[in-house]
N, C-alpha and C positions, 0 to 999 in steps of 0.2 A: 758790635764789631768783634769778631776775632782777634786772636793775637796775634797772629800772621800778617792780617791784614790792617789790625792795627800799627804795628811796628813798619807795614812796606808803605803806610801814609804817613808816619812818624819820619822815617829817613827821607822821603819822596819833599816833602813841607820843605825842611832845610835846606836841599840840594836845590832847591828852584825859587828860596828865599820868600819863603810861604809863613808870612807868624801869624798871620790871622787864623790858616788853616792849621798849626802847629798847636797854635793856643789851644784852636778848638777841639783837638784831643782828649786837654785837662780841663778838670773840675773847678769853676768859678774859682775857688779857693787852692789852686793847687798849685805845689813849687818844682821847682825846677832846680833840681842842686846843681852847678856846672863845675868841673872839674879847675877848669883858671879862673873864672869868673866870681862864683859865690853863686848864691839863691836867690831865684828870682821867683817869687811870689804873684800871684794869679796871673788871669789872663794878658792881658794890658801889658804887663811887664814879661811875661815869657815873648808873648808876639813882639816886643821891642827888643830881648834877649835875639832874637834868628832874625829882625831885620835889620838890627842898626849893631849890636854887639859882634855876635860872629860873623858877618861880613865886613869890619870897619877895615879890619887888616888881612883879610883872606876872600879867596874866589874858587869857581869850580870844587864846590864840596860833593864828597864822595859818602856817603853812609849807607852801610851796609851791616845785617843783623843775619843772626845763626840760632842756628838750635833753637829756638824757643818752651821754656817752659812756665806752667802757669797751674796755681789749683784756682784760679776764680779772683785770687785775693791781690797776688803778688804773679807778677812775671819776669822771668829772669832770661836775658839773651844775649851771649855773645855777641860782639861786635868790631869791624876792621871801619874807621874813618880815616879819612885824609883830606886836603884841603891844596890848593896852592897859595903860600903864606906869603901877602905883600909887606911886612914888615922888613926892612933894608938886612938885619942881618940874615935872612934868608935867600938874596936874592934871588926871588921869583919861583924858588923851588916849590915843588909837592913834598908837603910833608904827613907823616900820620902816627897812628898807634891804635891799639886796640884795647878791649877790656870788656868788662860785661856792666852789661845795663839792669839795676832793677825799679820797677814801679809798683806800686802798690795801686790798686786798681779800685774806684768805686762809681758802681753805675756805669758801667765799659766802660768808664773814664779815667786818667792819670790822675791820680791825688797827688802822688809825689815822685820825684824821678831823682835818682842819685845813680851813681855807678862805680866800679872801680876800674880805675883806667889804668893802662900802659903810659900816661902822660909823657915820662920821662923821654922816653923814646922822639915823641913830637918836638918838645924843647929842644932838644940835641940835634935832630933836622935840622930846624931852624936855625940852631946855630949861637944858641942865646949862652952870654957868658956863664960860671959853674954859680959865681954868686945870685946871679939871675933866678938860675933854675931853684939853688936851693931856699931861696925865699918865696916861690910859689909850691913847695913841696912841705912850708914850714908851714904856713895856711893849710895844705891839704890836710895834713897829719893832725894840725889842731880840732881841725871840722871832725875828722875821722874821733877821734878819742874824748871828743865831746858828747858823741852820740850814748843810749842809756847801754847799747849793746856793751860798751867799752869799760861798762862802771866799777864791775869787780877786777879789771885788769889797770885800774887806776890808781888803785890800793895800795 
């Protein structure tokens, strides 16, 4: 599969509440870093990540991806998501953000998907108090500076 066409079945899976077919993108063994949520690890659980996770408190999702680039290994693609967020301090609003998505690819398959997201942006939509937000940003930051990329700036 292409990158093009991998990513327009990547967005398409979630927006119609598809994790069997979302799963089926990644590698038996593959994770799914999610920006609020944490890592979801293989199939089983990515497919429970987009059917039972990100719809428990959201409907009508929107994903959309840009520019795509790729050497084989890694693909990296801008992205605008939104959603209409059922959790009460939203009431009923679309909320979104954007960011870029990168996967590491093996066997035209996800091995691993993280991103860095506009997150902030969606919390404040919604409307979630500032202690709220900053306790899901204290998580992101720990995940982020954990990684081996971070290790000399750990120092």
């Amino acid at each position: 599969m292409d990158a093009v066409a991998l990513l327009k079945e990547f967005c398409s899976a979630v927006e119609r509440r598809d994790g069997q077919a979302f799963a089926g993108l990644f590698t038996e063994d593959g994770v799914y870093h999610d920006v609020f949520y944490g890592a979801f690890e293989g199939r089983a659980k990515i497919a429970e990540m987009i059917d039972d996770w990100f719809h428990r408190t959201a409907r009508d999702f929107r994903w959309e991806m840009f520019r795509p680039v790729t050497d084989g290994k890694t693909l990296y693609a801008y992205y605008t998501f939104s959603y209409v967020s059922t959790l009460p301090e939203a009431r009923g609003r679309r909320v979104g953000f954007d960011g870029v998505s990168i996967m590491t690819l093996r066997d035209g398959r996800i091995a691993e998907y993280r991103e860095v997201a506009n997150a902030n942006l969606g919390l404040l939509d919604i409307g979630f108090a500032p202690e709220r937000i900053a306790k899901i940003m204290a998580r992101e930051l720990a995940h982020i500076k954990a990684r081996p990329e971070w290790e000399r700036h750990r120092a």
